[in-house]
N, C-alpha and C positions, 0 to 999 in steps of 0.2 A: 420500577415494574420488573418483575422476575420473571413473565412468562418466558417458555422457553420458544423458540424459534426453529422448526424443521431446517436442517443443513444436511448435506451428503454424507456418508458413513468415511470415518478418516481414514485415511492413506494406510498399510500396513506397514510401510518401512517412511520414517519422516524426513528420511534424507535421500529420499528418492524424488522425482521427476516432479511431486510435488513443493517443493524448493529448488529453486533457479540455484541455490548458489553450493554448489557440493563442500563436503569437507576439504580443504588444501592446509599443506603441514609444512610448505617452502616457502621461502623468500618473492614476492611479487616485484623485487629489485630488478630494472631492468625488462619490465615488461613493453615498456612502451618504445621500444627495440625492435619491439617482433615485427617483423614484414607486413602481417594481414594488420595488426595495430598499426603501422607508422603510412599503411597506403589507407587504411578507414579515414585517419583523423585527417588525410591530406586533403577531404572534402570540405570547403566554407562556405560561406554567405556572401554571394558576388557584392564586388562593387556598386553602387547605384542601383540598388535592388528597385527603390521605390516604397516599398512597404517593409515592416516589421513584425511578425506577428508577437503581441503581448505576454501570452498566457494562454492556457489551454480553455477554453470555455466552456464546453462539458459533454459526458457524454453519455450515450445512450443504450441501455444493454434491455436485449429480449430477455424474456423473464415464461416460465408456465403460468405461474400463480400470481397474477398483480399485486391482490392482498395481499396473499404472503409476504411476497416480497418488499410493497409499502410499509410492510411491520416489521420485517426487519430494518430498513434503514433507515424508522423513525423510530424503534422503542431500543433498537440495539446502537446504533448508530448517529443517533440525534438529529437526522436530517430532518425538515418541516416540507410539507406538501404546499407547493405551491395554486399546481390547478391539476384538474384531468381530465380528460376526454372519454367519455364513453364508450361501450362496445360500436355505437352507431358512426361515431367520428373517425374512429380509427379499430379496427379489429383486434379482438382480444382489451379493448381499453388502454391507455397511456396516462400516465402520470409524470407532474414534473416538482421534482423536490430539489430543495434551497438547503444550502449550507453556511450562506453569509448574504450579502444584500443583492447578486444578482440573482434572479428570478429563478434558476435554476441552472444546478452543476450536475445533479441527473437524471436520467429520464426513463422508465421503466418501460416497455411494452407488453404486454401479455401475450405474444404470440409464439413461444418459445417451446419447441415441441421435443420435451427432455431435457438432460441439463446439457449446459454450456460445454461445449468441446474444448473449448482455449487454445482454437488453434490460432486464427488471428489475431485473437486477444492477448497475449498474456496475462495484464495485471492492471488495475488500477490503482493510484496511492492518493491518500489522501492526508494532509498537513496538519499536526496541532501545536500547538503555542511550548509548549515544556515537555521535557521528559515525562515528567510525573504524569502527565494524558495519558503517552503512551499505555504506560503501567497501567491507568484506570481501565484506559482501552479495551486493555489484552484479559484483566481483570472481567467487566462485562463480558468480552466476547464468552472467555470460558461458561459464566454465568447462562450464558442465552445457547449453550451448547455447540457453539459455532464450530466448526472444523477450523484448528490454528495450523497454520503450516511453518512457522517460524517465528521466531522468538530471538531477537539481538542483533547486531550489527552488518551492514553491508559493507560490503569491500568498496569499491568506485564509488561516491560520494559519501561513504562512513555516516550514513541517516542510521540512526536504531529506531527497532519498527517491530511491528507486530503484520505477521500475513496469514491470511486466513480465505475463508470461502462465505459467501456468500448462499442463499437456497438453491440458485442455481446453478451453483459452482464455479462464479465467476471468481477470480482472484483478485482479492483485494488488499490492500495494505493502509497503515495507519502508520505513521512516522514522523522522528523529530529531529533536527540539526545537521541537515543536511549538508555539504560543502556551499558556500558560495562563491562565483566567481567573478572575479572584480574585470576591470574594463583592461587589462593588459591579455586578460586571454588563461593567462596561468592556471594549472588545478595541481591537485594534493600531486605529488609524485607516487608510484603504487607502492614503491617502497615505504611509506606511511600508511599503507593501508591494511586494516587489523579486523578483519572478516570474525566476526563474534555467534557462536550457537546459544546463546543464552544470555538475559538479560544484563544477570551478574558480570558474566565475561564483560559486556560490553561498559557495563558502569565502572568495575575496578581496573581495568585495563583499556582507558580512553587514547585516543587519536590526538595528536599533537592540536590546541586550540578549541577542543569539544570537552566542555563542562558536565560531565556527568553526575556535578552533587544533585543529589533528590530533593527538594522542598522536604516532602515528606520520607525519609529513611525507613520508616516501618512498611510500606508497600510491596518493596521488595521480599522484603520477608513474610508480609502477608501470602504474596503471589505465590511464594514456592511452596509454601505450606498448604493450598490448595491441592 
C-alpha cells in the first residue's frame, strides 16, 4: 500500500535538535572518566529489591487524529489493531495496536490538541530481527513521506536505526543490534564506540562483534538512489 501518510514539515537543518546525537570528530576514550558519567552510573538496583521489572510493556501517546494516526502505524509500520474504545468510552476514542502476541504495545488517544512537544517524551524504539528491516524500514518510511530524522549508527549501544516522526511528531525509532549485556554487568567501553550519520557509514565501518553483511546488498544501494 503506497498511500501517503500526513507527517510534520522536516527539520531545516538535520543535525539540529531534531537528532539527539550531534556530529563529534574525537575520541570517546575515556569517557566514562567524567565526574557527571562516573556519579550517574554509581546508581544500582538495591539488594533484595523483591521484584524485577521484565520489559517495558507499552505505551501510550495522545494523537489529534486517531485515524490518521491508526494508519500510520498499521499501513506504515505494520502494527495490527487490537480493540478500541469509542468517542463514548474514552474522549477523542483510544485504540490498542499489537506488534507480537501481547495484546498491545501501543495505545493511541485522540485527544491531542496540536502536535507532540517531546518534551517529556523524547523517543520511542522499536526492535526488528535483521539489519536488512531496518533498510526496508527506512525505505517505507521515505515511501509514506514520513519525516526521517536519522539514518545510521548510535554511539552507547552501537543499535543502527532509522528515526523518524510519526503524524504527531512523536519521535520514534526502528533499530537493530543493539549491545547486550551479560550477567557480569560489563558494556562496550566508549572507546569502541563509532557514532555512524549514514547507513553505509555504519555497514562499512562496523563495531567490534556487529555483523553488518546485508542478506540482501542491493538495498543499500537501492535506498541511496532514492
Amino acid at each position: 500500500m503506497n498511500r501517503k501518510v500526513s507527517s510534520p514539515a522536516a527539520p531545516a537543518n538535520p543535525a539540529n535538535p531534531a537528532s539527539r546525537q550531534q556530529p563529534h570528530t574525537g575520541s570517546y576514550d575515556g569517557i566514562e572518566k567524567h565526574p557527571a558519567v562516573k556519579r550517574l552510573k554509581d546508581h544500582a538496583r538495591p539488594r533484595g529489591l523483591g521484584f524485577q521489572i521484565r520489559k517495558i510493556g507499552h505505551v501510550v501517546l495522545n494523537c489529534c487524529d486517531l485515524e490518521r494516526s491508526i494508519r500510520f502505524y498499521t499501513e506504515v509500520l505494520g502494527f495490527q489493531v487490537s480493540d478500541v474504545y469509542p468517542d463514548e468510552m474514552v474522549p477523542g476514542g483510544m485504540a490498542f495496536l499489537r506488534c507480537n502476541t501481547d495484546h498491545h504495545g501501543i495505545g493511541l488517544v485522540g485527544k491531542l490538541d496540536g502536535e507532540a512537544p517531546n518534551f517529556e517524551l523524547n523517543h520511542i524504539a522499536f526492535e526488528v530481527g535483521t539489519l536488512d528491516e531496518v533498510l526496508q524500514a527506512a525505505k517505507r518510511l521515505r515511501e509514506s513521506g514520513a519525516v526521517i530524522d536519522f539514518e545510521g549508527r548510535r554511539r552507547a549501544g552501537v543499535q543502527i536505526a532509522v528515526e523518524f516522526r510519526d503524524p504527531d511528531n512523536h519521535r520514534l525509532e526502528i533499530y537493530w543490534g543493539i549491545d547486550q549485556v551479560g550477567s557480569t554487568g560489563e558494556v562496550r567501553p566508549p572507546a569502541e564506540w563509532k557514532g555512524a550519520h549514514s547507513f553505509r557509514e555504519a555497514i562499512e565501518n562496523p563495531v567490534r562483534g556487529q555483523d553488518t553483511t546485508l542478506r540482501d546488498p542491493s538495498l543499500l544501494d537501492k535506498l541511496e538512489r532514492r
